[in-house]
PDB file of N, CA, C and O in Angstrom:
ATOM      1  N   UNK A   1      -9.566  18.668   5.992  1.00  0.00           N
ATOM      2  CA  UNK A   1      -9.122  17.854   7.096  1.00  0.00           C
ATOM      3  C   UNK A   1      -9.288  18.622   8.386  1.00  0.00           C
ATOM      4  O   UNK A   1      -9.403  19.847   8.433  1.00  0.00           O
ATOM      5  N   UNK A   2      -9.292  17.833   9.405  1.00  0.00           N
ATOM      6  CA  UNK A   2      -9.590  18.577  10.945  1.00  0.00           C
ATOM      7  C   UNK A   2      -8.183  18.603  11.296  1.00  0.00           C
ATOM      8  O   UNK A   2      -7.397  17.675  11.492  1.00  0.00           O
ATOM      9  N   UNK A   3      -8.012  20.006  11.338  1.00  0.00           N
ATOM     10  CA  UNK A   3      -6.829  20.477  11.962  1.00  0.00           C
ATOM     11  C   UNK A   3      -6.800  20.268  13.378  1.00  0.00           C
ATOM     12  O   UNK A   3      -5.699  20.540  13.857  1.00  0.00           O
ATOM     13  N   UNK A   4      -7.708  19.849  14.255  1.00  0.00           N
ATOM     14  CA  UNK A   4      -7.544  19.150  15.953  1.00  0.00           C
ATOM     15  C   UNK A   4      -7.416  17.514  15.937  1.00  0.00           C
ATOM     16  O   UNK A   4      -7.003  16.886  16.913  1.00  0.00           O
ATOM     17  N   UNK A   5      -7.831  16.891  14.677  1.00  0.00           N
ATOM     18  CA  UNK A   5      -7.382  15.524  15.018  1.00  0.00           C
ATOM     19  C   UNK A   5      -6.036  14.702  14.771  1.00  0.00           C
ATOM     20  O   UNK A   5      -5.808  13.508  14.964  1.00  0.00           O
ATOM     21  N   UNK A   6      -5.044  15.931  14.180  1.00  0.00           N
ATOM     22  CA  UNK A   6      -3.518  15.088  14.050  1.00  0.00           C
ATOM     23  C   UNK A   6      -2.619  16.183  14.393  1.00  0.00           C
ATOM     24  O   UNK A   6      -3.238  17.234  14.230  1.00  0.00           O
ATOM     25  N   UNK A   7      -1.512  16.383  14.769  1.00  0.00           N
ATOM     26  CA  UNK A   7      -0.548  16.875  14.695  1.00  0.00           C
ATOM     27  C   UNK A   7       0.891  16.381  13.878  1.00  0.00           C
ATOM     28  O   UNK A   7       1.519  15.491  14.452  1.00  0.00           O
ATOM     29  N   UNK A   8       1.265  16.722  13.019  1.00  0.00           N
ATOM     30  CA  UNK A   8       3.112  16.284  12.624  1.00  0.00           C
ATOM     31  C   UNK A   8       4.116  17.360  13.119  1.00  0.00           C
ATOM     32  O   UNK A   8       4.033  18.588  13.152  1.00  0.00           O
ATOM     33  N   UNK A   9       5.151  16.443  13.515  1.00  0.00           N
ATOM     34  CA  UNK A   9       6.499  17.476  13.641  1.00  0.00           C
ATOM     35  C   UNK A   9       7.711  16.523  12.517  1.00  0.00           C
ATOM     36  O   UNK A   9       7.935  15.317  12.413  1.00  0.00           O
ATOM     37  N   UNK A  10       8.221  17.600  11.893  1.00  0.00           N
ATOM     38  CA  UNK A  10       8.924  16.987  11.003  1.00  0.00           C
ATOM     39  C   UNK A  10      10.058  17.564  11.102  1.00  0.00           C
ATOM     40  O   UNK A  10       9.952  18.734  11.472  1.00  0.00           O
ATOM     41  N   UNK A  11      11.335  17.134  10.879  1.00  0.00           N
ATOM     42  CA  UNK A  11      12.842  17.654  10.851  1.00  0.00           C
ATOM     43  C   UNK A  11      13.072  18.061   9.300  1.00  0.00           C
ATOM     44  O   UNK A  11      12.365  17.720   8.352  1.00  0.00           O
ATOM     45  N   UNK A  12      13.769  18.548   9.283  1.00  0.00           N
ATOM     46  CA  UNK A  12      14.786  18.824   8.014  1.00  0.00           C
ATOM     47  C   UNK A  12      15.261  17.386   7.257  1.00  0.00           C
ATOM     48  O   UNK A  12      15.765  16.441   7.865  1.00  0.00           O
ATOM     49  N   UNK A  13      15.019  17.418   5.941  1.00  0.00           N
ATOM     50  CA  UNK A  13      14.849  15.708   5.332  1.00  0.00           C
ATOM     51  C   UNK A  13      13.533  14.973   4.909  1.00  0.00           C
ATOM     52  O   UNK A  13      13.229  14.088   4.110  1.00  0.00           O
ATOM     53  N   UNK A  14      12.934  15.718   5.776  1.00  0.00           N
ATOM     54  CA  UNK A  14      11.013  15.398   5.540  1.00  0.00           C
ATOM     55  C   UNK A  14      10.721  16.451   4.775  1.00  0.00           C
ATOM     56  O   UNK A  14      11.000  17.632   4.979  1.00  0.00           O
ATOM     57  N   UNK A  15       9.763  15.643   3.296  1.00  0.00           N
ATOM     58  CA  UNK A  15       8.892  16.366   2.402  1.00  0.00           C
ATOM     59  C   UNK A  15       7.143  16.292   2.957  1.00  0.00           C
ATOM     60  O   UNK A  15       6.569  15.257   3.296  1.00  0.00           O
ATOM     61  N   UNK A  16       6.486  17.805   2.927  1.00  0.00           N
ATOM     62  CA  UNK A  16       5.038  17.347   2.839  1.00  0.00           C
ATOM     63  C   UNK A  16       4.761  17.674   1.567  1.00  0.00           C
ATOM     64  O   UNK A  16       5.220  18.615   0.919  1.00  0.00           O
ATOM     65  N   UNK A  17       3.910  16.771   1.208  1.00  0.00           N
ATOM     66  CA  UNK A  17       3.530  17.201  -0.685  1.00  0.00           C
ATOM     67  C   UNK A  17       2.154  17.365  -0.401  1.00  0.00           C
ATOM     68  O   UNK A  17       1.752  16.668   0.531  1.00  0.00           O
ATOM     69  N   UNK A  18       1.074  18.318  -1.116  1.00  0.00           N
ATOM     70  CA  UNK A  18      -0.367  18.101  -1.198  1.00  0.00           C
ATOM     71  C   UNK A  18      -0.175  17.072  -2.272  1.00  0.00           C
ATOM     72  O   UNK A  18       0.743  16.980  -3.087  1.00  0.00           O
ATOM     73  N   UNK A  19      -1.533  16.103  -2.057  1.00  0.00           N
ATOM     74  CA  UNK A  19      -1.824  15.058  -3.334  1.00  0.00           C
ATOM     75  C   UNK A  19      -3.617  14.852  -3.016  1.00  0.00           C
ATOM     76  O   UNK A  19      -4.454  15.109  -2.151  1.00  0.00           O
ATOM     77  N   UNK A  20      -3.518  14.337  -4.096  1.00  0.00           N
ATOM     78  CA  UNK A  20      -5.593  14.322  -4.089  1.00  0.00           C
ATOM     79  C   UNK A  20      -5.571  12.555  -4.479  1.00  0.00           C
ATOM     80  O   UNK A  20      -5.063  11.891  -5.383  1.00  0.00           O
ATOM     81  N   UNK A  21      -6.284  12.291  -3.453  1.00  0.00           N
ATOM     82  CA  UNK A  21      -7.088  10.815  -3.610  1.00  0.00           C
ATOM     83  C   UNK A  21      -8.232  10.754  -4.144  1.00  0.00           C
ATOM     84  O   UNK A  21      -9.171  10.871  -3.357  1.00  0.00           O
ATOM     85  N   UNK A  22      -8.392  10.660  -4.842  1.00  0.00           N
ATOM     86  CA  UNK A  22     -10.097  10.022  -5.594  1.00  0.00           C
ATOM     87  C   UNK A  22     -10.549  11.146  -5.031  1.00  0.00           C
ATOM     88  O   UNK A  22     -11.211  11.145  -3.994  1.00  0.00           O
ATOM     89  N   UNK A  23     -10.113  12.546  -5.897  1.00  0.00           N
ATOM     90  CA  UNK A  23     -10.613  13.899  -5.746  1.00  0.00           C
ATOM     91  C   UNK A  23     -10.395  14.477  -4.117  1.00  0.00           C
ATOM     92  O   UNK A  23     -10.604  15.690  -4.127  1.00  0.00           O
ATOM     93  N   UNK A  24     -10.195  14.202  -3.336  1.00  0.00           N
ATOM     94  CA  UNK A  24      -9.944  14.627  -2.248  1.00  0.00           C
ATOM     95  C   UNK A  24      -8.718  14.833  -1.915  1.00  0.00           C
ATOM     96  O   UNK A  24      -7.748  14.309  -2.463  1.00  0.00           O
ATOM     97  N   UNK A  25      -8.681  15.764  -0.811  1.00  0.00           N
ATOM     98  CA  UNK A  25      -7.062  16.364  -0.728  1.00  0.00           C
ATOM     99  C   UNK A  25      -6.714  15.728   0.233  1.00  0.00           C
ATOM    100  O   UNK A  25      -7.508  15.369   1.102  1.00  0.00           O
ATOM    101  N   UNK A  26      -5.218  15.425   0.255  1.00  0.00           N
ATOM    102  CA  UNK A  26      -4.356  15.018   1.193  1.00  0.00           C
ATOM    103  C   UNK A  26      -3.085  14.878   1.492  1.00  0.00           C
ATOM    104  O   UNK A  26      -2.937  16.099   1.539  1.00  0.00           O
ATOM    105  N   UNK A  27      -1.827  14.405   1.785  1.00  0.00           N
ATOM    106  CA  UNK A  27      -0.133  14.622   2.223  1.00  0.00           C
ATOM    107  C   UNK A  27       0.228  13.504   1.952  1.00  0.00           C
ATOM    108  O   UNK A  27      -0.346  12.472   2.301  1.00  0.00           O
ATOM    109  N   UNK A  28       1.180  13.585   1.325  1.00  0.00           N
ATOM    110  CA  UNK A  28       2.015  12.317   1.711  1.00  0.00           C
ATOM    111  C   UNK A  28       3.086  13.217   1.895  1.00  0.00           C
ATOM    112  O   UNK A  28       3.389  14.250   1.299  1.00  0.00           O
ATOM    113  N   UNK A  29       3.898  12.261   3.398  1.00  0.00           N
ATOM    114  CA  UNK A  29       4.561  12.902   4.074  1.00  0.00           C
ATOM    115  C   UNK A  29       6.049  11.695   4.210  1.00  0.00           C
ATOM    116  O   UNK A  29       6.043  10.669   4.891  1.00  0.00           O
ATOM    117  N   UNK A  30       7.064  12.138   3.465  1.00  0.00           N
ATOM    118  CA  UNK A  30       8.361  11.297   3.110  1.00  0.00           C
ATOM    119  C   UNK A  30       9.726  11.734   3.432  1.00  0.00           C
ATOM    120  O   UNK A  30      10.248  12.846   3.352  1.00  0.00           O
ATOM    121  N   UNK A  31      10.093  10.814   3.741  1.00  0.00           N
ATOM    122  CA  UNK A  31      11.563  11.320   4.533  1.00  0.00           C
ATOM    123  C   UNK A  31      12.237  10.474   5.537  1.00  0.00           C
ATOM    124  O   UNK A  31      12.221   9.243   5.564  1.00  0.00           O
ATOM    125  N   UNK A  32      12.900  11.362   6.453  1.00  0.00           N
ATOM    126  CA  UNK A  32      12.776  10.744   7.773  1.00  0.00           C
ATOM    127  C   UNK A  32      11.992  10.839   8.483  1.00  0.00           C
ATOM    128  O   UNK A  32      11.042  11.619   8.413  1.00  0.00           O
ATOM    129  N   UNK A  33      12.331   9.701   9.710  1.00  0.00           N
ATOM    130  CA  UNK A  33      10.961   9.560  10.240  1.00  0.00           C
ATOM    131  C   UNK A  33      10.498  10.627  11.032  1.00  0.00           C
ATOM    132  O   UNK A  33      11.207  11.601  11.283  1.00  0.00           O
ATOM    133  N   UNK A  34       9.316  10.490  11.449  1.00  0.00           N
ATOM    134  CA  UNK A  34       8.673  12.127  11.997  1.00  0.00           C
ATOM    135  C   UNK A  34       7.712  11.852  13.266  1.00  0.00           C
ATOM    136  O   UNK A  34       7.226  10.734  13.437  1.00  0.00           O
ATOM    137  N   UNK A  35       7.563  12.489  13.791  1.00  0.00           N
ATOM    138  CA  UNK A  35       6.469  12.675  15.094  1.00  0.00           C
ATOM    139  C   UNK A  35       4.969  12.798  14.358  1.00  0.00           C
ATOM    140  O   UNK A  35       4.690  13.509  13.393  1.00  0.00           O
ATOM    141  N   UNK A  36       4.020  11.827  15.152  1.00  0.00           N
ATOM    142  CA  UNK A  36       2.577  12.214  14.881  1.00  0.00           C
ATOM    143  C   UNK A  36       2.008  12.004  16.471  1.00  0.00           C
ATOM    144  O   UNK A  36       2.460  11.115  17.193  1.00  0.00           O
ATOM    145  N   UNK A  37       0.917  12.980  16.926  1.00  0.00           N
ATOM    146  CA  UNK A  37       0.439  13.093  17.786  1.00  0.00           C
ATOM    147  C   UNK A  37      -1.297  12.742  17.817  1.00  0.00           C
ATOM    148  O   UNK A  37      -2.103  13.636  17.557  1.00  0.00           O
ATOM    149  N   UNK A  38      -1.715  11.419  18.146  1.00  0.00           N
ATOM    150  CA  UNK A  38      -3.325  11.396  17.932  1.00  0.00           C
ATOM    151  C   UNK A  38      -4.067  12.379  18.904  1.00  0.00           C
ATOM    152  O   UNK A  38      -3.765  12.702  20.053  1.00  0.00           O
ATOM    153  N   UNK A  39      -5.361  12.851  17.943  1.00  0.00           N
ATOM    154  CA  UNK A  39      -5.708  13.510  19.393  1.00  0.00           C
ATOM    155  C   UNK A  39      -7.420  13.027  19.049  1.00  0.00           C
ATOM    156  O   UNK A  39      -7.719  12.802  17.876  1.00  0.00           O
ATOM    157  N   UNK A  40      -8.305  12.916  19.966  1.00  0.00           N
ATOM    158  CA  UNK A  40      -9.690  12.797  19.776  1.00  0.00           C
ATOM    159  C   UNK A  40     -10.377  13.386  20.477  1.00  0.00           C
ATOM    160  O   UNK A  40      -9.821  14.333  21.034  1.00  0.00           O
ATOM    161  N   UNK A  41     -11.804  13.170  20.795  1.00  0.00           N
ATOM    162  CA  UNK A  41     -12.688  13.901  20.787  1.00  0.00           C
ATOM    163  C   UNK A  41     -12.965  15.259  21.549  1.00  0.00           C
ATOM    164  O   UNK A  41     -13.736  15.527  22.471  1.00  0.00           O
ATOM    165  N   UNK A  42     -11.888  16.165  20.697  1.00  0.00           N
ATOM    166  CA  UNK A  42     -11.910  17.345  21.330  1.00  0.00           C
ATOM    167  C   UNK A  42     -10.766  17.874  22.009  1.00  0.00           C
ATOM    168  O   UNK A  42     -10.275  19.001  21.934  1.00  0.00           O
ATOM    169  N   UNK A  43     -10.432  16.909  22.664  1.00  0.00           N
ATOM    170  CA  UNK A  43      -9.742  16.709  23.546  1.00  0.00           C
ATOM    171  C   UNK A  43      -7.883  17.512  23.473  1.00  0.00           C
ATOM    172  O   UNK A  43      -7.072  16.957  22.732  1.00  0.00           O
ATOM    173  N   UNK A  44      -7.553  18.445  24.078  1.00  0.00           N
ATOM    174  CA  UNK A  44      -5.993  18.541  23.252  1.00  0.00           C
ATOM    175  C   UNK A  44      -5.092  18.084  23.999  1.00  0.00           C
ATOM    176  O   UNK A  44      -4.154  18.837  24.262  1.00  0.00           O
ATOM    177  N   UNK A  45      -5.107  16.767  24.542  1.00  0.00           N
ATOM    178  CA  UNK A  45      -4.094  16.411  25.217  1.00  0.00           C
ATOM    179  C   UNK A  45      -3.307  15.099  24.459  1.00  0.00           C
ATOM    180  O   UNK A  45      -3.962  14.222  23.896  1.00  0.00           O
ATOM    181  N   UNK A  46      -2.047  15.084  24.509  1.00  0.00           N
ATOM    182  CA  UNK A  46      -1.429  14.064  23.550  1.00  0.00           C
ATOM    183  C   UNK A  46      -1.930  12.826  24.419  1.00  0.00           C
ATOM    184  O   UNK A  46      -1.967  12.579  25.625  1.00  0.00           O
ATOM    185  N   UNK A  47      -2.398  11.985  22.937  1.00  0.00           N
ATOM    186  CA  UNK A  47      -2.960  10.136  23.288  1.00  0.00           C
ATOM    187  C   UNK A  47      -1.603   9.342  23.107  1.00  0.00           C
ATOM    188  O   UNK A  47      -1.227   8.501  23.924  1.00  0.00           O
ATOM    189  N   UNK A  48      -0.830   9.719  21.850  1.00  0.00           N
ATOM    190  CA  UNK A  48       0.269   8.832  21.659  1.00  0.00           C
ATOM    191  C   UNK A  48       1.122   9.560  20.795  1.00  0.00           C
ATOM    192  O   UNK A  48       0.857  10.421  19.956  1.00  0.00           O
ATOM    193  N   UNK A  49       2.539   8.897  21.266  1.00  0.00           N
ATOM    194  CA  UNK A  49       3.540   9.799  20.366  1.00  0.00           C
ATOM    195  C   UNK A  49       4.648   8.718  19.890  1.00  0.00           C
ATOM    196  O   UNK A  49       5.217   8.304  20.901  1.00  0.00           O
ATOM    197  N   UNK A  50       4.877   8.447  19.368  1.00  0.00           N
ATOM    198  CA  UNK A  50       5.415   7.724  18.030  1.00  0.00           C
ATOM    199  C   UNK A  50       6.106   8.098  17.242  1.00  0.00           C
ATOM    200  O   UNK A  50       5.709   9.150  16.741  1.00  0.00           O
ATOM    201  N   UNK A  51       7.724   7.437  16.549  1.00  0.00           N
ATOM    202  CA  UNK A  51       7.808   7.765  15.113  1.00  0.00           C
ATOM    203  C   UNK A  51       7.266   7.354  13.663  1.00  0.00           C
ATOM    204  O   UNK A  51       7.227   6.128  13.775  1.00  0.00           O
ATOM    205  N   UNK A  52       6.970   7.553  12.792  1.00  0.00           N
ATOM    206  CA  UNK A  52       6.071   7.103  11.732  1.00  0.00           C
ATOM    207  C   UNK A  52       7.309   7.455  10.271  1.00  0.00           C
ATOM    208  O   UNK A  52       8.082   8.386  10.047  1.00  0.00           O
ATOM    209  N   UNK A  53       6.949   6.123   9.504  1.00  0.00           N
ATOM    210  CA  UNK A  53       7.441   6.060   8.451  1.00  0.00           C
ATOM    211  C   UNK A  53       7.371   6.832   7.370  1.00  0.00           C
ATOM    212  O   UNK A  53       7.957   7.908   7.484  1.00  0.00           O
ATOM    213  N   UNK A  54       6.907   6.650   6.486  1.00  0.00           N
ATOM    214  CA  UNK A  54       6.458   7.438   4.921  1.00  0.00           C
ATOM    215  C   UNK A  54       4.851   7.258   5.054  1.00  0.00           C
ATOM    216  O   UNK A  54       4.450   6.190   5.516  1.00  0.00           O
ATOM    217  N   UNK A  55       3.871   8.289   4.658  1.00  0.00           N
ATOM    218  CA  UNK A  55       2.857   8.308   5.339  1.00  0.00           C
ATOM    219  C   UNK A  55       1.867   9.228   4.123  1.00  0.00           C
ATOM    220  O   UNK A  55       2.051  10.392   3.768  1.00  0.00           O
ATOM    221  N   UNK A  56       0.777   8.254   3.650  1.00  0.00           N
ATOM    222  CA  UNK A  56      -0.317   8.989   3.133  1.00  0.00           C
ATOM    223  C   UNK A  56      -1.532   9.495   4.059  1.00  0.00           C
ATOM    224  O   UNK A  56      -2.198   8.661   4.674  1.00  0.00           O
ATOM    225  N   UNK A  57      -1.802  10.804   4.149  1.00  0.00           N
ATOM    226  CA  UNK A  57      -3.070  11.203   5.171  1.00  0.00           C
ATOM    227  C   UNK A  57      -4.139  11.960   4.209  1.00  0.00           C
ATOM    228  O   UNK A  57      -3.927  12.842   3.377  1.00  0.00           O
ATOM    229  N   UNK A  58      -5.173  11.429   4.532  1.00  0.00           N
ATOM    230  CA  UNK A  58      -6.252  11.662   3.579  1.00  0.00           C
ATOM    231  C   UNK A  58      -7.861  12.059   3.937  1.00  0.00           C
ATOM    232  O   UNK A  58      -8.142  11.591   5.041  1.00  0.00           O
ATOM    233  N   UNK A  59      -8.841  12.685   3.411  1.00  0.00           N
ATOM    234  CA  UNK A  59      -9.985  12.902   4.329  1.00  0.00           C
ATOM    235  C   UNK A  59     -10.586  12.194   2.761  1.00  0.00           C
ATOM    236  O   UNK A  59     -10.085  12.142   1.638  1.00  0.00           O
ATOM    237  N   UNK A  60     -12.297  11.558   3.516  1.00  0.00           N
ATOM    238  CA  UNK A  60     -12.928  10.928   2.368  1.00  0.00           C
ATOM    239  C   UNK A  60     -14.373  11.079   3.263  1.00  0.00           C
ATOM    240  O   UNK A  60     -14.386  10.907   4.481  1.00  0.00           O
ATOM    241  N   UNK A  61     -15.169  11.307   2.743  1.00  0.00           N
ATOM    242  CA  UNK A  61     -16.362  11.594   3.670  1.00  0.00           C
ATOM    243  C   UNK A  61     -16.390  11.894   5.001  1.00  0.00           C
ATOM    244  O   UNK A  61     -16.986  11.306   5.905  1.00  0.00           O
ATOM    245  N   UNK A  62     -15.686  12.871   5.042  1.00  0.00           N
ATOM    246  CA  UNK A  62     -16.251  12.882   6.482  1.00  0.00           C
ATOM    247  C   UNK A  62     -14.877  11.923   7.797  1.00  0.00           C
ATOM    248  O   UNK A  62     -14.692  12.109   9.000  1.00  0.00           O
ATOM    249  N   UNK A  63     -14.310  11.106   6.968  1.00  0.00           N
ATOM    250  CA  UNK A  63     -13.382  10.447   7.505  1.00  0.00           C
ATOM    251  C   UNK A  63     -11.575  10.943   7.430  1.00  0.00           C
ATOM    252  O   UNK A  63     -11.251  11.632   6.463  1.00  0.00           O
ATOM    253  N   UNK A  64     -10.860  10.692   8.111  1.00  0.00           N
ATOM    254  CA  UNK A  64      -9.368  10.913   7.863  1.00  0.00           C
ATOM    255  C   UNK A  64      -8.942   9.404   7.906  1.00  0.00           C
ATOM    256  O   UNK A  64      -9.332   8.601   8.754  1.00  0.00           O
ATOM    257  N   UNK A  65      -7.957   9.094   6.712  1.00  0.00           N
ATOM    258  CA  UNK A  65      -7.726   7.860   6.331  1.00  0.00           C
ATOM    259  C   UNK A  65      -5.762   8.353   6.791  1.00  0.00           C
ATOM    260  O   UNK A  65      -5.282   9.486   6.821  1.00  0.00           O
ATOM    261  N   UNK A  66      -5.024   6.941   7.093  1.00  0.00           N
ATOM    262  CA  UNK A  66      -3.734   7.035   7.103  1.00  0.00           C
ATOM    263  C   UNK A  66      -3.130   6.059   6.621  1.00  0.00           C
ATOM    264  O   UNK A  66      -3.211   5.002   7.247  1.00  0.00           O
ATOM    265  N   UNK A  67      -2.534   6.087   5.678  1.00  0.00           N
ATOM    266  CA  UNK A  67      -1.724   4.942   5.325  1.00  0.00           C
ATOM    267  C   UNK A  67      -0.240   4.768   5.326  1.00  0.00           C
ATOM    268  O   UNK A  67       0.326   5.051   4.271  1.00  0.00           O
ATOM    269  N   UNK A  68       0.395   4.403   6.201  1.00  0.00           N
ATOM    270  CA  UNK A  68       1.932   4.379   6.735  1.00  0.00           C
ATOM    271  C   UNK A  68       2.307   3.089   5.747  1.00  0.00           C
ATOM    272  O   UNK A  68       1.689   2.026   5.697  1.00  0.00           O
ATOM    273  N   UNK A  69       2.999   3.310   5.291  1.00  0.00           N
ATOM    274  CA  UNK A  69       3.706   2.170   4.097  1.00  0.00           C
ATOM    275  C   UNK A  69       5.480   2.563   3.828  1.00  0.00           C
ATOM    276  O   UNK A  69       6.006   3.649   4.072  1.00  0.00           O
ATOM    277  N   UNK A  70       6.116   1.409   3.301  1.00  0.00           N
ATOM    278  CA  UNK A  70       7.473   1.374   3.032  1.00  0.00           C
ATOM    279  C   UNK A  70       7.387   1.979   0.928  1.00  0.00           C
ATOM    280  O   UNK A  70       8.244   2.363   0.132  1.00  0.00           O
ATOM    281  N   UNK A  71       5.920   1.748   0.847  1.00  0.00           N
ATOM    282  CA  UNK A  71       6.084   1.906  -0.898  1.00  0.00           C
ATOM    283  C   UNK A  71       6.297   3.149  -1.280  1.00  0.00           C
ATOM    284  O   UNK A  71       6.395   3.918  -0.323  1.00  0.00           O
ATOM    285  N   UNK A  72       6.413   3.675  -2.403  1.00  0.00           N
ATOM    286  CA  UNK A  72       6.386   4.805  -2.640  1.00  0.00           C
ATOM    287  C   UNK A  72       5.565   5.436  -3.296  1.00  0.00           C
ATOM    288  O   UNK A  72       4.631   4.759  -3.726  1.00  0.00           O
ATOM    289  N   UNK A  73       5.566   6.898  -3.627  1.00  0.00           N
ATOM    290  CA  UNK A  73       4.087   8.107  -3.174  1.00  0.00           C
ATOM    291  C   UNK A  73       3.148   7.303  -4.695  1.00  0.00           C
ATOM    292  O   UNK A  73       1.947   7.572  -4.679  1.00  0.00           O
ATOM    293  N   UNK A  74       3.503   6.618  -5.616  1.00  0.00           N
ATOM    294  CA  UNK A  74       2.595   6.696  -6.672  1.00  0.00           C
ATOM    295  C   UNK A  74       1.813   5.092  -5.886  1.00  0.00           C
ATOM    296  O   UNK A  74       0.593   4.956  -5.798  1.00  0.00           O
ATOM    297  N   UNK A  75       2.554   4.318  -5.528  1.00  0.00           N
ATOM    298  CA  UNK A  75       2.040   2.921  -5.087  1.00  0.00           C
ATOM    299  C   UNK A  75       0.910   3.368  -3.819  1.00  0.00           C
ATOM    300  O   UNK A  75      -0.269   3.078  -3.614  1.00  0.00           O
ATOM    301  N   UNK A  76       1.700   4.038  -3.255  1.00  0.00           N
ATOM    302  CA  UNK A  76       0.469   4.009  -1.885  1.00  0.00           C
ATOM    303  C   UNK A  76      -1.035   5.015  -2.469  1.00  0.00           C
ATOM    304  O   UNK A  76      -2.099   4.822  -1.882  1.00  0.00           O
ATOM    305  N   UNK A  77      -0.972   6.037  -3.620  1.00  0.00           N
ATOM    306  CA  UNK A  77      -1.863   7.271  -3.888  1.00  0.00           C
ATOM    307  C   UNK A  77      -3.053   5.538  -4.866  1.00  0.00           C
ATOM    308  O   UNK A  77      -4.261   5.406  -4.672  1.00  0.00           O
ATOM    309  N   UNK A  78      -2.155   4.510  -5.831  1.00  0.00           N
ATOM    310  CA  UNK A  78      -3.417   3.680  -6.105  1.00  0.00           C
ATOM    311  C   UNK A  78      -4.024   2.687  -4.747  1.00  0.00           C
ATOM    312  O   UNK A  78      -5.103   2.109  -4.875  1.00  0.00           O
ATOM    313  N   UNK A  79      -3.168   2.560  -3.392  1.00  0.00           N
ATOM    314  CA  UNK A  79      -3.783   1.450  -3.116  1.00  0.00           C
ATOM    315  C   UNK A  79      -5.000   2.311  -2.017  1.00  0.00           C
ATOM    316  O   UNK A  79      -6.066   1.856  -1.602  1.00  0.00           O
ATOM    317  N   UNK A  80      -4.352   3.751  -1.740  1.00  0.00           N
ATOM    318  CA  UNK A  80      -5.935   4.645  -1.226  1.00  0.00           C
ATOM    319  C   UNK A  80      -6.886   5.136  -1.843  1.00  0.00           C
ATOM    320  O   UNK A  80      -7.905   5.624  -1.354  1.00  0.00           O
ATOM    321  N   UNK A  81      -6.484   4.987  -3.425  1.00  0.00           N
ATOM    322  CA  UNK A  81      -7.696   4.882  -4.194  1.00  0.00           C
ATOM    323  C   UNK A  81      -8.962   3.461  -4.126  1.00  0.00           C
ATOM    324  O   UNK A  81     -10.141   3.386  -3.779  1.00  0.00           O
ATOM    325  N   UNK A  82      -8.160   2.701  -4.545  1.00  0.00           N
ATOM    326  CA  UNK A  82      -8.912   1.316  -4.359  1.00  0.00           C
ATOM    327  C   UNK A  82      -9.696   1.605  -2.682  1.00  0.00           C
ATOM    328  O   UNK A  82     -10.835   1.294  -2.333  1.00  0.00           O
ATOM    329  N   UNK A  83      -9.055   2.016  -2.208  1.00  0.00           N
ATOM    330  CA  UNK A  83     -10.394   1.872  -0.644  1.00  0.00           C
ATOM    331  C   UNK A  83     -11.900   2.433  -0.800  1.00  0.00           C
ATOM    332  O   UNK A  83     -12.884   1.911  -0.275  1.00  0.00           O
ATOM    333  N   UNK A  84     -11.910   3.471  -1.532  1.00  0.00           N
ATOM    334  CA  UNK A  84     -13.438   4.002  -1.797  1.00  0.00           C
ATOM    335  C   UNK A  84     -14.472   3.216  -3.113  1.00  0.00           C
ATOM    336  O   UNK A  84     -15.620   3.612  -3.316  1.00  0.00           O
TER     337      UNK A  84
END
């Protein structure tokens, strides 16, 4: 994953877990809610800042996938499988 295109800040109460999607690595990130910071092309200045729910983050070719959902870590790991 590109360590310049996301930032998290998480409190005490928030889990990050590694998990692998259809062989690829990625977080699901559960708890309370948490800070994410977009950032793009290059660029390090915060685009948007937000709280975010329970949260799968994932890389798949070349891409970073996010899936913010209320389900939990086994429901959301099949429905980011089904995307590839």
């Amino acid at each position: 994953m590109n360590a310049d295109a996301f930032t998290k800040i998480i409190e005490p109460g928030t889990k990050v877990e590694p998990v692998t999607v259809d062989g690829a690595r990625g977080y699901w990130i559960a708890g309370r809610p948490h800070a994410i910071f977009y950032r793009s092309g290059g660029d390090t200045s915060v685009e948007e800042l937000r709280l975010a729910g329970n949260v799968l983050i994932w890389e798949h070719d070349g891409l970073t996938f996010r899936l913010e959902t209320t389900a939990d870590r086994a429901t959301a790991l099949r429905i980011a499988a089904s995307t590839h």
